[in-house]
TORDOSE-88931 format. One record per residue (C-alpha): x, y, z. Coordinates in steps of 0.25 Angstrom, whole numbers, padded with zeros to 4 digits, always signed. Each point is the difference from the previous one (the first is absolute). Layout:
XYZ ...
//
This chain:
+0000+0000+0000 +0005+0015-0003 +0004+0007+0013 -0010+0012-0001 +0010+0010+0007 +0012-0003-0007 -0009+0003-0012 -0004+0012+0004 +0014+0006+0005 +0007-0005-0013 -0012+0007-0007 +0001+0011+0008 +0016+0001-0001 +0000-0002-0017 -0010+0011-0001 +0008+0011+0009 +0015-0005-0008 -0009+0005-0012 -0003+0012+0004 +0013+0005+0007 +0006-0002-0014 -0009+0007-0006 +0001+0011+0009 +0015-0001-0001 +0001+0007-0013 -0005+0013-0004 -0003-0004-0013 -0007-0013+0004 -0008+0011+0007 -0002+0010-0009 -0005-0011-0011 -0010-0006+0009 -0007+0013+0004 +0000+0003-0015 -0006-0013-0003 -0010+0000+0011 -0004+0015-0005 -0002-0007-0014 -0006-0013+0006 -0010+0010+0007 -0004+0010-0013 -0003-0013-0010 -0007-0007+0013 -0008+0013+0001 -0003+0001-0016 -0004-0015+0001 -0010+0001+0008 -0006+0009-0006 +0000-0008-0013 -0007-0011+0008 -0008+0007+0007 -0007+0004-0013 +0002-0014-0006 -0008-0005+0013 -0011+0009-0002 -0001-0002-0015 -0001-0015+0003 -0010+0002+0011 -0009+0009-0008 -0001-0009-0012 +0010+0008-0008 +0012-0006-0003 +0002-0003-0014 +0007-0013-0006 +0014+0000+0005 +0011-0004-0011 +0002-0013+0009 -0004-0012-0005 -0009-0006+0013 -0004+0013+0005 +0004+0008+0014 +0002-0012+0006 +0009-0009-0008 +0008+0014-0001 +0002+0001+0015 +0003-0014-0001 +0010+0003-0009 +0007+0010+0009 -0001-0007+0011 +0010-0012-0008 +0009+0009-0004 +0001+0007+0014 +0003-0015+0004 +0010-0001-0010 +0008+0014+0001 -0001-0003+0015 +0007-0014-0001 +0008+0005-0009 +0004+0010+0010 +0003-0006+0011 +0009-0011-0007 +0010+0012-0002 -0001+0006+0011 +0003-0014+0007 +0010-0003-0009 +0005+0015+0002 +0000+0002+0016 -0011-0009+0005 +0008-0015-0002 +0009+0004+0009 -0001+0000+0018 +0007+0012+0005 +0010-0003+0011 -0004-0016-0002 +0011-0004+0011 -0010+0006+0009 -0014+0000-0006 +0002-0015-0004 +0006-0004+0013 -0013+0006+0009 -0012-0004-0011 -0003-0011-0007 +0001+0001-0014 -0016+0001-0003 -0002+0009+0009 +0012+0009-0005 -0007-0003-0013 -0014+0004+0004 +0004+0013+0007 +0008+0003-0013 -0012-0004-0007 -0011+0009+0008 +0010+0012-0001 +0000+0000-0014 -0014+0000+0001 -0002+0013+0008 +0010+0005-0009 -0008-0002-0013 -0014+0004+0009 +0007+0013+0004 +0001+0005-0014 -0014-0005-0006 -0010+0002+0011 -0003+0015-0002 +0001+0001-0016 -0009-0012-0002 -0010+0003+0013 +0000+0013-0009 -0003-0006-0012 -0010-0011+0002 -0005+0010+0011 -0004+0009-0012 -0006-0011-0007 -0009-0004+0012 -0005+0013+0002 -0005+0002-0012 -0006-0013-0002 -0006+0000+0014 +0005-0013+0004 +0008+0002+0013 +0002-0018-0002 +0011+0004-0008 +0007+0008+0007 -0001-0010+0014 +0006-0011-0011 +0012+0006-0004 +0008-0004+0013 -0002-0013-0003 +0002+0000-0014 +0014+0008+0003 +0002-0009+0007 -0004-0013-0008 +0010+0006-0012 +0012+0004+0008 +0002-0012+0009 +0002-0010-0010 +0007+0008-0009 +0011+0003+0011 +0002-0015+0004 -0001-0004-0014 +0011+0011-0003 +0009-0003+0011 -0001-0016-0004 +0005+0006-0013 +0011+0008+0006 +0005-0008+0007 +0005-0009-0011 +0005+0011-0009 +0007+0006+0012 +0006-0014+0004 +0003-0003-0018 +0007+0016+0001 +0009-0002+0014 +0002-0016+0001 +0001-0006-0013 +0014+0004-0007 -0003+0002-0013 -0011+0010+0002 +0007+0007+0011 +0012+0002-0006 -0008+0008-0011 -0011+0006+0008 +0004+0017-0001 -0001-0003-0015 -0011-0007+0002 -0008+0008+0007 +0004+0011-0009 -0008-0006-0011 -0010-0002+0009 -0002+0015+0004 +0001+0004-0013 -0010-0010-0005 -0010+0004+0011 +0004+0015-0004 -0002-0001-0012 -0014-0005+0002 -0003+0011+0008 +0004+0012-0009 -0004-0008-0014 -0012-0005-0003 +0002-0015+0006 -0009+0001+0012 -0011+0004-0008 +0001-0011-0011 +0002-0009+0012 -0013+0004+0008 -0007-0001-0016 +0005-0014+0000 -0004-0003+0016 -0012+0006+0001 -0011-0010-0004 +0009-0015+0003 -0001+0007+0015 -0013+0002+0000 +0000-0016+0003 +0008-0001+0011 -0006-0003+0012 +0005+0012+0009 -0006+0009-0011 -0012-0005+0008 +0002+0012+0008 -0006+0008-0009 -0014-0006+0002 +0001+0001+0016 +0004+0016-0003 -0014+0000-0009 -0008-0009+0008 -0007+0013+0005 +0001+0008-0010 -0014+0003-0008 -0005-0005-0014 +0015-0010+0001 -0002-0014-0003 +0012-0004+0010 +0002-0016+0002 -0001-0004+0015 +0004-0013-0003 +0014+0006-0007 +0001+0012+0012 +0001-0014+0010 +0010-0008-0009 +0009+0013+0001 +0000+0000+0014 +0003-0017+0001 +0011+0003-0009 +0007+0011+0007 -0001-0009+0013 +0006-0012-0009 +0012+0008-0005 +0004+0005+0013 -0001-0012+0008 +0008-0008-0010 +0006+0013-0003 +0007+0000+0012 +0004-0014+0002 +0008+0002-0011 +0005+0012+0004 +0006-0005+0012 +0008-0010-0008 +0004+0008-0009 +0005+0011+0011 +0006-0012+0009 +0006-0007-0013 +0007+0015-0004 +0003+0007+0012 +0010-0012+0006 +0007-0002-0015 +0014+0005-0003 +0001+0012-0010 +0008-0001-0014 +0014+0003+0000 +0011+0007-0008 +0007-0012-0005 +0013-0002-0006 -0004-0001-0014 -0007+0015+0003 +0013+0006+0006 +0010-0007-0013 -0009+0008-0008 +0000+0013+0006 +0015+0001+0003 +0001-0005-0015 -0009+0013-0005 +0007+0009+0010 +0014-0003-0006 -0004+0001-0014 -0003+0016+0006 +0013+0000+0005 +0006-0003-0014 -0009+0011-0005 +0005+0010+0009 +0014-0003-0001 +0005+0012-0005 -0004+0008+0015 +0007-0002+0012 -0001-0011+0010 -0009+0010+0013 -0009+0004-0011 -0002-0014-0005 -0004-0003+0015 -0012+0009+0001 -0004-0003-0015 -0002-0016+0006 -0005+0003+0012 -0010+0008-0004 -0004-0012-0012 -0001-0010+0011 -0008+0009+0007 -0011+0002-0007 +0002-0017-0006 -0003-0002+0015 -0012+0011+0003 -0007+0000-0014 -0013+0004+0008 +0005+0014+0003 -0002+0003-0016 -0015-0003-0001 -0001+0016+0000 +0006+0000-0013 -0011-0008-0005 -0011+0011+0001 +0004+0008-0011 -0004-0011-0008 -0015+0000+0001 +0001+0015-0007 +0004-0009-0012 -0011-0007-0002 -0009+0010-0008 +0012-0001-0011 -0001-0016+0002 -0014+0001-0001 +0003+0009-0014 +0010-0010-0004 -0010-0013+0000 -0011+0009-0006 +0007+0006-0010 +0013-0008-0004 +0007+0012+0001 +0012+0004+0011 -0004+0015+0003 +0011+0010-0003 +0002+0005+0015 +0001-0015+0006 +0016-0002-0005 +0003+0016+0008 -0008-0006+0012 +0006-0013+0002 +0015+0005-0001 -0005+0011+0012 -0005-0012+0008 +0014-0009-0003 +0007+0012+0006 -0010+0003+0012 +0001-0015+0003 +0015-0001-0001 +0003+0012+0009 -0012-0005+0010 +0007-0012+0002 +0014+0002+0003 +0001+0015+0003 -0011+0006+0006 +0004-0005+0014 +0014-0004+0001 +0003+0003+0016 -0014-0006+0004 +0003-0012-0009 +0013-0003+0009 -0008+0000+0012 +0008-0008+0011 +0013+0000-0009 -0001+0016-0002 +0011+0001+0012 +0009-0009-0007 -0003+0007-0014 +0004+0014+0005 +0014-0007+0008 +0004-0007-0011 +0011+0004-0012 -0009+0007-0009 -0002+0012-0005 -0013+0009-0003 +0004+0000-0014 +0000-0016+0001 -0012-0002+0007 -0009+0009-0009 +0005-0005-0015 +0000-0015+0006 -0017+0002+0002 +0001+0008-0013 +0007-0011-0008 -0009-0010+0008 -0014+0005-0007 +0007+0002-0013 +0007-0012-0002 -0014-0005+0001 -0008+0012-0007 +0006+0001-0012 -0002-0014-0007 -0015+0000+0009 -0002+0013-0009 +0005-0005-0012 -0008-0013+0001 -0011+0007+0005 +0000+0013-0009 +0006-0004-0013 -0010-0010-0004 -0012+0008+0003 +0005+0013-0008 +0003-0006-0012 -0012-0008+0000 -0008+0015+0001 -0003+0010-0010 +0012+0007+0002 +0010+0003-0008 +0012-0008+0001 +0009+0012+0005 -0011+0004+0011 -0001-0016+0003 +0017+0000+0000 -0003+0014+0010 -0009-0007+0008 +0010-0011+0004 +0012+0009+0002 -0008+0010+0011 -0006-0014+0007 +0015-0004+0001 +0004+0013+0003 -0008+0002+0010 +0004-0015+0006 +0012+0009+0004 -0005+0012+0002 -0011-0001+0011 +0008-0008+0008 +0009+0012+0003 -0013+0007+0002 -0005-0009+0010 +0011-0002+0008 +0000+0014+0005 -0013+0001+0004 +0001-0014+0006 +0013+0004+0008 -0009+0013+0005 -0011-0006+0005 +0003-0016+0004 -0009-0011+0005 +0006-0010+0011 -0011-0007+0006 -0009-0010-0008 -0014+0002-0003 -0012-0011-0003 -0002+0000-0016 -0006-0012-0004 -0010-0008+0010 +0010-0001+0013 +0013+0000-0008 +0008+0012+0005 +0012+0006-0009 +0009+0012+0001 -0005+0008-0011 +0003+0015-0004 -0008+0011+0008 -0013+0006-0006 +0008+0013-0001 +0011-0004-0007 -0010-0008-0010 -0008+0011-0001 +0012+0012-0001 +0006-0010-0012 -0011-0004-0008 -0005+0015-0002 +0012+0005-0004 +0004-0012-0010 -0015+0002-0005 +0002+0014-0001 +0015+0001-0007 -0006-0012-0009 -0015+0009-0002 +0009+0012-0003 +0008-0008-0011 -0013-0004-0006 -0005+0016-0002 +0016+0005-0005 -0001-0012-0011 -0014+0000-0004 -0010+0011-0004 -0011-0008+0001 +0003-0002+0015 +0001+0015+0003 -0012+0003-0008 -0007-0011+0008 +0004+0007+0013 -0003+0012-0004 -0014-0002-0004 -0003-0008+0012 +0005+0010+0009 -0008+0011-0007 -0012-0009+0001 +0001-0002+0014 +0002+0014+0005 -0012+0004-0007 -0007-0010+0005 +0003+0003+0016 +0002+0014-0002 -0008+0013-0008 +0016+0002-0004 +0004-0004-0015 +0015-0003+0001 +0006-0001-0014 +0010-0009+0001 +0008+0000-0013 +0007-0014-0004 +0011+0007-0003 +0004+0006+0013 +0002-0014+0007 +0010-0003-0009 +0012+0010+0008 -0008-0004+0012 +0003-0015-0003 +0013+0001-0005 +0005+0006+0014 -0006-0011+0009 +0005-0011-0011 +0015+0007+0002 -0003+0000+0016 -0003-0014-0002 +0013-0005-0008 +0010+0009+0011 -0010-0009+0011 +0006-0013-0001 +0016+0006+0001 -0007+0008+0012 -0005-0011+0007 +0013-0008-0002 +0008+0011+0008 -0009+0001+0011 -0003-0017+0002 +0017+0001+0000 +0001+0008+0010 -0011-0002+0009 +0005-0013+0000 +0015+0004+0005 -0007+0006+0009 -0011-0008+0006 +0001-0004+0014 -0011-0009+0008 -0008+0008+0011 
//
């Protein structure tokens, strides 16, 4: 039998470990306050929608939905795929942060593993219930005002209830084996960053393409058959002129019970089976190979001295060990996927694509070997600042360590996609010389405003793995001023940029203000041409200043 107490303290422990790291991080914060605003304004707008769709269908009204069945295989329709999103959910997230007991010398040691399980388990719960409660007691609330059919509204507990449950267990079933496949089994482990890199940019891609929509086209009516989409007829039981099935309302309910009961059977086995299993290690086979690759670097960078040669490999092992701390450079990515989306439509590569690619070569380069060199020490710093090397070593060994890598990356990357655009063969040539230019270039950049404003301590940045990544403010302070030397490029080479500028500036002043401003194309050229020249002396800047501060960096 399940220890009751233990239960209710493991719960109670899991739910307030999620909210201390929440309210660790000021973004975290930030981002849910934003999101609860949102959740609150479309919960708001919903219920008014259903609150007219409740009276419509209580007055006769309501006209032939474009749903085959009617209201009520529609909602059974939702409720399916809300199973479905919600399994699919809590698989990740178990296989993500939940698969794993924190501090399991001691939780495992005072609990039983079901009842770790369960306490798990019912946490998770009060975490899903803490974000839908409100908007849906908001938007079937609507409903059942203006249907006049307060039954609705009393069902919604259980049907919350009725869909969530076996969705978590079942999910947490799921998790646990795509946990154990990704930390104890060798040859998925030893891959899982890239891994798990596919999967984020499948699962983005899905969400700023078109992939979720086509999905739920394809889902939507096989769901309707499932017998948790029963739910939908126990919402409508009391709803007027609905022909809502009893019979169906009850078999959701016995399944729900079903799948939990078994649901956590399994649950436990899986979790005892996992938990008291050895993780994957690095094995020799691993380690051959990587001193193999990091000597072929060293032949490439024989011509430089043996310090400089140092830092170059310690900062490759680096980021080989702690891939993680570069899932950031995978955000700009999703801006891309409009020109993807015009590339399959079309068959052609848009002109720009060639230009934005190289910039993103560059950023990526620099974000990953130069934007925090001191933080990315960490412990070692002391030993770094003691040792026989110079400033001048230490700044061209990060440099030479993005653009060793940078400049085939930006070749590969670059030349295949500007050539295979509409542009001329001599812009296509230009667009792969910048891109490897600026392999060298926004390194210099970056080390200077990474040496200013440095990042020690690590921060949580994918589930509960934690990375020293660089600070926000030396993200932010070298994306904008790469974006802005690269914007200002675009408007001194090109007409039809500053003509674009201009008009949009014009447009938008006119449109806040009663002022006309009449801004001429050809004044931003001068303009441009100073910020691009500020923006070529930057990088020897930046050099200078990462030299020195380094020589004369001291630990507080």
């Amino acid at each position: 039998m399940i220890d009751h107490g233990h239960v209710r303290r493991i719960a109670r422990m899991e739910f307030r470990r999620t909210l201390r790291k929440l309210g660790d991080s000021t973004v975290q914060v930030v981002a849910l306050a934003f999101a609860g605003l949102m959740f609150s304004t479309i919960s708001l707008g919903a219920a008014s929608l259903f609150a007219i769709l409740g009276r419509d269908l209580r007055t006769g009204s309501l006209g032939d939905l474009p749903i085959e069945g009617g209201l009520v295989a529609g909602v059974r329709g939702a409720v399916g795929l809300a199973v479905l999103g919600l399994l699919a959910l809590a698989t990740f997230r178990t296989i993500a942060q939940r698969g794993s007991v924190d501090e399991p010398e001691t939780v495992l040691l005072a609990a039983r593993v079901r009842d770790v399980v369960a306490g798990i388990l019912v946490a998770e719960t009060v975490n899903y219930l803490a974000w839908l409660t409100v908007p849906l007691a908001f938007t079937v609330g609507g409903f059942a005002y203006g249907a006049r059919a307060p039954l609705v509204l009393l069902a919604l507990p259980v049907v919350l209830l009725g869909v969530l449950l076996p969705a978590i267990w079942l999910g947490f079933c799921l998790g646990l084996v795509g946990r154990h496949l990704v930390t104890r089994y060798e040859p998925i482990a030893r891959n899982r960053t890239a891994i798990g890199l596919l999967a984020f940019l499948v699962y983005m891609g899905l969400v700023f393409g078109n992939g979720f929509a086509v999905l739920t086209e394809l889902l939507f009516e096989p769901l309707q058959s499932t017998p948790l989409s029963g739910y939908g007829d126990l919402l409508l039981l009391g709803a007027p002129n609905v022909d809502a099935s009893p019979l169906r309302a009850g078999g959701a309910v016995a399944t729900t019970v079903a799948v939990v009961l078994v649901g956590h059977l399994l649950a436990v086995r899986l979790a005892n089976y996992h938990w008291f299993s050895d993780p994957a290690t690095e094995t020799e086979h691993e380690r051959v190979e990587t001193d193999s690759g990091l000597a072929l670097g060293d032949r490439l960078l024989a011509v430089v001295d043996r310090p400089t040669r140092s830092v170059v490999r310690v900062a490759w092992t680096r980021t080989r060990r702690a891939p993680i701390k570069l899932i950031y450079a995978v955000y700009p990515l999703f801006f891309l996927i409009s020109d993807v989306q015009t590339i399959v439509r079309t068959g052609t590569i848009p002109s720009h694509l060639p230009w934005l690619l190289g910039l993103y070569v560059a950023w990526t380069v620099a974000l990953a070997f130069a934007l925090n060199p001191l933080g990315d020490d960490g412990p070692a710093l002391e030993a770094t600042l003691t040792a026989p090397i110079s400033g001048r070593q230490y700044v061209v060994g990060h440099v030479l360590a993005g653009a060793v890598v940078g400049i085939p990356a930006a070749v590969l990357v670059v030349a295949p996609v500007a050539f295979l655009s509409p542009l001329p063969p001599a812009e296509a040539a230009a667009a792969v010389g910048v891109a490897v230019l600026g392999t060298l270039l926004t390194p210099l950049l970056a080390i200077g405003v990474g040496m200013t404003f440095p990042r020690f301590g690590s921060v949580q940045v994918a589930g509960n793995k934690q990375a020293v990544v660089p600070s926000k403010t030396a993200l932010a302070t070298f994306s904008v001023a790469l974006v802005t030397i690269a914007g200002n490029v675009a408007l001194a080479t090109d007409a039809g940029t500053r003509q674009l500028l201009a008009a949009l500036a014009n447009g938008l002043v006119g449109f806040l203000t009663p002022w006309t401003l009449g801004l001429d194309p050809a004044w931003l050229l001068p303009v441009s041409g100073v910020v691009v020249a500020a923006g070529l002396a930057a990088p020897l800047l930046s050099y200078v200043y990462a030299v020195d501060r380094f020589e004369r960096f001291t630990l507080s």
